[in-house]
TIGU-737180 format. One record per residue (C-alpha): x, y, z. Coordinates in steps of 0.25 Angstrom, whole numbers. Layout:
- px py pz
- X Y Z
...
This chain:
- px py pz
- 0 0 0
- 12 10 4
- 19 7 -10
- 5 7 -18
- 1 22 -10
- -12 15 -7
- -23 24 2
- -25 13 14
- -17 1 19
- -19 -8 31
- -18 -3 44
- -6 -4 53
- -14 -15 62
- -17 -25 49
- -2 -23 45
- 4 -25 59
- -5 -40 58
- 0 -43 45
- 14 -40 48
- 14 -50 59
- 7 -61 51
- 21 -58 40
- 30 -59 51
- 27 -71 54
- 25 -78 41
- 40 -71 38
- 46 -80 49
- 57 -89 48
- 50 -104 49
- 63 -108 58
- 60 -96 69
- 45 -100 72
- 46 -116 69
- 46 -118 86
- 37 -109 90
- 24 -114 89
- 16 -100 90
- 25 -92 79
- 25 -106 72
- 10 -106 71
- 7 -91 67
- 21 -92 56
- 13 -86 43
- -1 -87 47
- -10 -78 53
- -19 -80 68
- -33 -78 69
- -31 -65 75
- -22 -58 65
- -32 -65 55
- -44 -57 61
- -38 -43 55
- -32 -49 42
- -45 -54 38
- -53 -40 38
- -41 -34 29
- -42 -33 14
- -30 -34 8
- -33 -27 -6
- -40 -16 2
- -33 -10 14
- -42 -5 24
- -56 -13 20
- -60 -24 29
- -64 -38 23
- -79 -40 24
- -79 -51 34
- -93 -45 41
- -103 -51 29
- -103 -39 19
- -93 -47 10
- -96 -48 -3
- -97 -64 -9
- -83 -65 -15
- -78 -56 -3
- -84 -67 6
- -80 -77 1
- -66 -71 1
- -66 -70 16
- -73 -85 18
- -61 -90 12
- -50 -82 18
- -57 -84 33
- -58 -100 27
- -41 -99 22
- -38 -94 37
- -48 -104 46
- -40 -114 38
- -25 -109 40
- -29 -106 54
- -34 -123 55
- -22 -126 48
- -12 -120 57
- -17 -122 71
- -24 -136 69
- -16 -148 74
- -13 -159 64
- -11 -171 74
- -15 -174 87
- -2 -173 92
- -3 -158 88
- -16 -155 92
- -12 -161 106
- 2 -153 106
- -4 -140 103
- -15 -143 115
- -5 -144 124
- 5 -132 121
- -9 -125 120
- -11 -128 135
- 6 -125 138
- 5 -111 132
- -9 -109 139
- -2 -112 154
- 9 -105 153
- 2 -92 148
- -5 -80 157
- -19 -75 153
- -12 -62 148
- -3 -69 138
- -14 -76 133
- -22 -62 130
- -9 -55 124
- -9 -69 116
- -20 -67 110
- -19 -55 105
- -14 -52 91
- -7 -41 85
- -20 -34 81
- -24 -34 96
- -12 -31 102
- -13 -16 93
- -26 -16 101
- -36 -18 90
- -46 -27 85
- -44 -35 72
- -59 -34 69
- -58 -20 70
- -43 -16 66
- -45 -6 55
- -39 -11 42
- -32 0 35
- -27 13 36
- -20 23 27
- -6 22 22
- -5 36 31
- -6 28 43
- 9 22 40
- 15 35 38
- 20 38 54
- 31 30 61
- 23 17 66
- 17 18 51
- 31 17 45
- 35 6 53
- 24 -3 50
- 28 0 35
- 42 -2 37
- 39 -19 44
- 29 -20 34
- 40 -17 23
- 49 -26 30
- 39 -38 31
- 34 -36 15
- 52 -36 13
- 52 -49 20
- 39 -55 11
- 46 -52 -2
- 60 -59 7
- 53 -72 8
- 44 -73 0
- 48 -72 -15
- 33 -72 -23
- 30 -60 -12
- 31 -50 -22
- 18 -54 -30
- 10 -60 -18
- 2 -48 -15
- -11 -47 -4
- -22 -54 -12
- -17 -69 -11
- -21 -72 -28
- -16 -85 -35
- -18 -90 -48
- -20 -104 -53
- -20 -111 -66
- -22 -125 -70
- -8 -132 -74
- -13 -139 -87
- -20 -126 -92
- -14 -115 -101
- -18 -101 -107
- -24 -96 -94
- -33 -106 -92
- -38 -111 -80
- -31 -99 -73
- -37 -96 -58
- -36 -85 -48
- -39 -85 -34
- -34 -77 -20
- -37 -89 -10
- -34 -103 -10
- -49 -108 -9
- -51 -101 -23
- -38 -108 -26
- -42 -121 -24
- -55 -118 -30
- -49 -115 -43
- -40 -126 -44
- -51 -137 -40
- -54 -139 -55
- -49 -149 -66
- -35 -146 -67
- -27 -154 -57
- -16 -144 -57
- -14 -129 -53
- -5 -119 -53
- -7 -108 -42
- 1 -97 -43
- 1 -84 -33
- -5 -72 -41
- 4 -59 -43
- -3 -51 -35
- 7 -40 -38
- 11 -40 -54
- 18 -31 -63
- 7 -24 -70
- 9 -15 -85
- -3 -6 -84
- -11 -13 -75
- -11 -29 -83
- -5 -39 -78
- 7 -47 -86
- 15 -58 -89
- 28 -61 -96
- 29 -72 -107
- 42 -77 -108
- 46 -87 -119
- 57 -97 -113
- 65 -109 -120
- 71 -120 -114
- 80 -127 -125
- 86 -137 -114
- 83 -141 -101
- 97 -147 -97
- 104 -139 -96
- 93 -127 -95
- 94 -118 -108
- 84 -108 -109
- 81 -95 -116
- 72 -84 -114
- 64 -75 -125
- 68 -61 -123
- 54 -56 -127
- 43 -61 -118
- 31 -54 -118
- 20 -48 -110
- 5 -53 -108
- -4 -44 -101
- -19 -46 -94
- -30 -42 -101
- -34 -33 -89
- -28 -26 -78
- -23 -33 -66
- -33 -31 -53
- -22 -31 -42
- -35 -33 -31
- -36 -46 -39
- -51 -49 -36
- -53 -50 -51
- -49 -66 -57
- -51 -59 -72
- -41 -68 -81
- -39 -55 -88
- -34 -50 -75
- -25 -61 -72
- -20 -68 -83
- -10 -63 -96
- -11 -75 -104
- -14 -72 -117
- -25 -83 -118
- -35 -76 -109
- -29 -62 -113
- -35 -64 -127
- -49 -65 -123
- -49 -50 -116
- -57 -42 -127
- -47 -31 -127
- -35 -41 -130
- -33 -36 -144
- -34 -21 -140
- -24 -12 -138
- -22 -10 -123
- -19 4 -122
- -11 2 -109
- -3 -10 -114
- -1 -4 -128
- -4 -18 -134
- -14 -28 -138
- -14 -43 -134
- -11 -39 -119
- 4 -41 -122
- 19 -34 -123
- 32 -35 -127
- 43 -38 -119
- 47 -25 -124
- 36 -16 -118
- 37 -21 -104
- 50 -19 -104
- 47 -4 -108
- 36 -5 -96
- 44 -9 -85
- 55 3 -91
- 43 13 -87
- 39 9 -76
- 50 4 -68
- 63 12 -72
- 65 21 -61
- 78 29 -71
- 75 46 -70
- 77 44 -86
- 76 33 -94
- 84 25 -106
- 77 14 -109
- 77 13 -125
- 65 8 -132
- 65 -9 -132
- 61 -14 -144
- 51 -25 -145
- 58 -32 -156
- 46 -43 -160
- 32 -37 -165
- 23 -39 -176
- 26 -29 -184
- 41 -30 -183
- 39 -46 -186
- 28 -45 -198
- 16 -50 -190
- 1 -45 -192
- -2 -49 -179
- -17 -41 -184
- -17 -52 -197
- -14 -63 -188
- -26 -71 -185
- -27 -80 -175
- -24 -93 -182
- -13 -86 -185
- -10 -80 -172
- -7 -97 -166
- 1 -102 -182
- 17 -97 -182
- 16 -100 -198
- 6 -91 -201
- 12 -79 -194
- 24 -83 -201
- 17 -81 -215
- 13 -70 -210
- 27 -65 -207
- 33 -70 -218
- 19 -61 -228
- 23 -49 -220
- 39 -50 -223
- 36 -49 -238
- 27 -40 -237
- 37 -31 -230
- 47 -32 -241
- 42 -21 -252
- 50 -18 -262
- 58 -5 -262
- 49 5 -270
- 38 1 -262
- 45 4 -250
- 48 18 -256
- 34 22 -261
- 28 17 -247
- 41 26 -242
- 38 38 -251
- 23 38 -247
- 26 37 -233
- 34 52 -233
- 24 57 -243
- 11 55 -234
- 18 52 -221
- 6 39 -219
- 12 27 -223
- 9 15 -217
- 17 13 -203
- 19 -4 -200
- 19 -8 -184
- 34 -10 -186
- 35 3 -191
- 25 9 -180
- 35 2 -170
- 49 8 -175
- 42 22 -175
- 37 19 -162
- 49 15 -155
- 58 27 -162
- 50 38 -158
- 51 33 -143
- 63 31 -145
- 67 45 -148
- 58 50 -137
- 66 55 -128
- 55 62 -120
- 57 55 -107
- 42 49 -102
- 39 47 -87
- 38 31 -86
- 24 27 -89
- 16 16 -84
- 18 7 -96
- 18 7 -109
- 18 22 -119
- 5 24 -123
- 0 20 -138
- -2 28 -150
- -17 27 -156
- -16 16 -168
- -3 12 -164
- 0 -5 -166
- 0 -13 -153
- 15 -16 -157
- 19 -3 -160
- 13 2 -145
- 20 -10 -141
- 32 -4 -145
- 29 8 -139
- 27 3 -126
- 42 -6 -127
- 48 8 -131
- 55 17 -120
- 49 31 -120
- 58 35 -110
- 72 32 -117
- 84 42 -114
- 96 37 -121
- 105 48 -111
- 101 40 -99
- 106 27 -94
- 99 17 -98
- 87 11 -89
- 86 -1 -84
- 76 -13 -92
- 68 -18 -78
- 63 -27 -88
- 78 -36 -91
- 84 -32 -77
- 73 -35 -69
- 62 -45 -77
- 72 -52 -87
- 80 -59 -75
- 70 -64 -68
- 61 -71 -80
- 75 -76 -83
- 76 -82 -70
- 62 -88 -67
- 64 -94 -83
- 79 -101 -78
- 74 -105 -64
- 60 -112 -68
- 65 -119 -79
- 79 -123 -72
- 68 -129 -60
- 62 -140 -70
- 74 -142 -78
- 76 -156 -73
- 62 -161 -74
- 60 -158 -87
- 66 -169 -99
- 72 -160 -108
- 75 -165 -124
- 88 -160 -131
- 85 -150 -144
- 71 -147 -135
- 65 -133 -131
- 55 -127 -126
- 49 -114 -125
- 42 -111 -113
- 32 -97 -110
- 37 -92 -95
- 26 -81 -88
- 31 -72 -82
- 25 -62 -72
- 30 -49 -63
- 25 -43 -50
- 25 -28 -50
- 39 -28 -42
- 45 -36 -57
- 48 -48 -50
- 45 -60 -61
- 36 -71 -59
- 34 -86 -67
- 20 -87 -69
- 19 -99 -77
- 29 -106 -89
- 22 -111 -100
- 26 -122 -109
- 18 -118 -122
- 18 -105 -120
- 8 -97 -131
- 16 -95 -143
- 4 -88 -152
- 4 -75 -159
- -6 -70 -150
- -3 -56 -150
- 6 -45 -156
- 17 -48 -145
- 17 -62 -145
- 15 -65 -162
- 30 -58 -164
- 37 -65 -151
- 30 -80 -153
- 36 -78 -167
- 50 -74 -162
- 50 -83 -151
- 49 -95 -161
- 60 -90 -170
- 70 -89 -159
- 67 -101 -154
- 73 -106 -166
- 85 -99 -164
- 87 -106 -149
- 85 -120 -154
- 88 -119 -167
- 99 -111 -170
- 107 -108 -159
- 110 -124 -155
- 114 -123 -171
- 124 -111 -168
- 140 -117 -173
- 144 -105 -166
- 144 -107 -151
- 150 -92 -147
- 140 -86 -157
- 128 -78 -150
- 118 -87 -156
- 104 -79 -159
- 92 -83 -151
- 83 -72 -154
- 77 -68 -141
- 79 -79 -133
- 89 -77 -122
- 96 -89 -116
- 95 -90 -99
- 107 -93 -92
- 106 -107 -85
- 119 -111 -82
- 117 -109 -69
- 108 -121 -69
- 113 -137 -69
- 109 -146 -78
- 100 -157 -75
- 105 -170 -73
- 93 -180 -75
- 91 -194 -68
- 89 -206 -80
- 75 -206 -76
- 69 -221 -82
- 83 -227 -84
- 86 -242 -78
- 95 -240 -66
- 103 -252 -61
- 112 -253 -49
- 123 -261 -53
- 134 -265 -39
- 133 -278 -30
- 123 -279 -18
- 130 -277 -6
- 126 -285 6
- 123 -276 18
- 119 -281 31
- 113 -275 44
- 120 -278 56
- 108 -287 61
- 109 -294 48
- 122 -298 51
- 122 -302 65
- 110 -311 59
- 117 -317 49
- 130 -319 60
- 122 -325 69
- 116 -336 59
- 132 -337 53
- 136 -342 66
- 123 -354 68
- 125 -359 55
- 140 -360 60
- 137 -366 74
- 128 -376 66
- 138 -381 56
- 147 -383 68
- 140 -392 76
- 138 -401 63
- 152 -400 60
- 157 -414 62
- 147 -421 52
- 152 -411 42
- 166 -414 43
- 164 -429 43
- 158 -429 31
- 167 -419 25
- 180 -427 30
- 174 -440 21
């Protein structure tokens, strides 16, 4: 509330209660382990402390829960289910599992009750809500950040700063937790956003994931995510893997960006898969999917690599002037010959008919020379020739690029020219309005801060089932990663899809699918063909990962016959052989005493 300069906040009471419930889930196992009270209460909360929490409303700061009856039906059963989740901890925690328990806890019941006074018991009982002198029925809620600003104020602050320091510490996921408690299921064996759940309580959880499907992925909900004009977003990252052992992988320098078809909800009360979901399966069927987004400066809800990187340049640098020089987005529709608008949509999911396509535009581009200068000489006489999108680009780009009117940094993207292309706004978002060659150059948050840690999630998730997986020589495959960010540009793996969507399904996607494939070419075709070893082999935009810091895999020869060639050895127990010493020594006394006869008979 401090950072977001919100009007209320909770009250110093409901903060001094919640701190004390953190500080106990914060401690070290090993320091409460023997004591049986600490032991008990270690990251839990007691009826008492449980009587305040459950008035507060955690997405509105000062408003009491309606527990008295004036709850709506969704809001009641809300409460039903949070009363119902805490009844049950509560029976979880305290009840005995054996009789041998029940029994022991009986008796230190009664120790503890001997040895304390009437007057402990009462101070016992009391909790920290009592000990201010207050009611938890009655404690007022919220408050006004005003109330903070004064000595005692500040140090509330300052603990709760200290406490939220050592959350993030321990735990890692921390920074896209949030206050609302969301998850989000989907079924294993379904694809394209199907089947894709929502739910803020574990009964709801459980409810969504009692149907058919036998298997479920539940996945806690960034409650926090980076947000571009209020959509959420996700990064598609092609990766291949041309071997497993040793790990050989190359990631695609030009991942795009796939938006929601609406703006996020941060109270997240709304399970709208427009809300929620970026896959361009359920994206498509939004009615203003192929509009232009005014806001995004595109159709098809998507981006370039290029104009995020732009993005993240104006909202993010914190340089007094800026050199960022316009980045260009070197695979479009215009620039690779596609009529994405002629395209339909058999032709969208067939490479060979796009290639036609490709191949008709490529000869048409090719006019002879006095054409080109009639079409030129027209052009200057009546200053309205036909501009293409390439050409709309190129201009585009230029006359930013000459700008150098510095622009304070903008919330996302320049705004768009009436008529101008999708691509050709595209380009205008991906190109730096605030470019001063005098001035050093800015940092790109985008390969300093995003690039790493995709690179890392990519080495690390792929290193974790490298010796599970049966890998063939002379194999590859590509793999689609989805990546997300909270708002603090942390990275997080959402998902990695093993036949990932390789349709022309937008004006982003038609030139990069088609890319993709040719450099795929160029990794498992040509460069194991490369006779020169200390060449720099081209691999398009395919950039190899460094592995070499992990082992190869040794497997075991899983189905092979195994013998154990050697000689048995004879081991015996020492009974054994006191047995066998004992019976050695009768059947000795035994051939003694018919010794004589023997001999006889030898002798003749």
């Amino acid at each position: 509330h401090l950072e977001g300069k919100t009007p209320m906040t909770f009250s110093a009471t409901v903060m001094q209660v919640a701190l004390a419930v953190w500080e106990r889930a914060l401690r070290e196992p090993d320091d409460v382990i023997d004591h049986p009270t600490l032991a008990e209460t270690a990251g839990n909360i007691t009826k008492n402390e449980w009587k305040l929490l459950r008035r507060v409303d955690l997405d509105r700061p000062g408003v009491e829960l309606p527990w008295d009856g004036t709850a709506t039906k969704k809001e009641k059963t809300r409460l039903e289910q949070l009363e119902d989740h805490f009844a049950r901890n509560l029976e979880r925690i305290h009840a005995p599992k054996t009789e041998e328990e029940k029994l022991a806890a009986e008796m230190r019941e009664k120790e503890e009750a001997k040895k304390k006074k009437p007057a402990e018991k009462k101070k016992k009982a009391l909790t920290a809500v009592e000990e201010l002198g207050e009611d938890p029925a009655t404690t007022v809620l919220g408050t006004t950040l005003d109330a903070y600003e004064n000595p005692k104020g500040q140090r509330m602050v300052s603990e709760v700063q200290r406490v939220v320091g050592e959350l993030k510490t321990t735990l890692p996921q921390f920074p896209l937790d949030g206050t609302k408690n969301a998850w989000i299921m989907k079924p294993a064996g379904k694809s394209r956003g199907r089947g894709i759940a929502f739910s803020r309580d574990l009964e709801g959880i459980l409810k969504e994931t009692s149907g058919e499907e036998e298997q479920w992925i539940c996945q806690k909900y960034i409650e926090n995510p980076q947000l571009i004009h209020g959509y959420k977003f996700d990064i598609r990252q092609w990766v291949l893997v041309v071997d497993w052992n040793p790990l050989t992988v190359y990631r695609w320098n030009e991942p795009y960006l796939r938006f929601a078809a609406s703006k996020y909800d941060d109270s997240l009360m709304d399970d709208d898969p427009f809300i929620h979901l970026v896959n361009n399966s359920i994206s498509k069927d939004h009615p203003d999917f192929y509009k232009q987004n005014e806001e995004l400066c595109t159709n098809g809800y998507m981006w370039f690599r290029q104009q995020y990187q732009k993005w993240l340049h104006d909202t993010q640098c914190t340089c007094g002037e800026h050199n960022f020089p316009p980045v260009d987005i070197p695979f479009t529709c215009e620039n690779m010959g596609i009529n994405f608008d002629g395209l339909t949509d058999e032709q969208k999911n067939d490479p060979e008919a796009l290639e036609e396509m490709v191949d008709a535009a490529a000869e048409e581009a090719q006019p002879d020379e006095k054409a080109s200068e009639t079409a030129d000489a027209s052009k200057d006489a009546d200053g309205d020739g036909a501009t293409t999108p390439k050409m709309a680009l190129e201009e585009t780009m230029k006359a930013e690029t000459d700008s150098s009117d510095p622009v304070e940094p903008s919330s996302g993207a320049s705004p768009q020219a009436a008529g101008a292309s999708p691509t050709a706004s595209g380009a205008r978002a991906a190109s730096s309005s605030q470019h001063k060659p005098s001035c050093p150059r800015c940092p790109d948050i985008y390969e300093t801060e995003v690039v790493p840690q995709m690179n890392n999630i990519i080495t690390w998730s792929l290193a974790s089932v490298m010796d599970s997986i049966e890998h063939r020589k002379n194999s590859c495959e590509l793999f689609g990663y989805d990546f997300m960010l909270a708002d603090d540009n942390s990275v997080y793996l959402i998902e990695v899809n093993s036949s990932p969507a390789m349709d022309y399904s937008t004006r982003v996607t038609a030139p990069l699918v088609r890319q993709v494939m040719e450099d795929v070419a160029k990794v498992i075709v040509d460069l194991p063909a490369n006779e020169n070893p200390g060449d720099s082999p081209d691999t398009g935009s395919w950039v190899k990962l460094d592995t070499g810091s992990l082992p190869t895999v040794t497997r075991a020869m899983v189905g092979a016959r195994l013998d154990v060639v050697g000689k048995a050895m004879n081991i015996q127990t020492e009974k054994a052989a006191n047995k066998k010493k004992k019976k050695s020594k009768k059947k000795k006394k035994t051939t003694e005493e018919g010794g004589d006869d023997d001999g006889d008979e030898d002798d003749a």
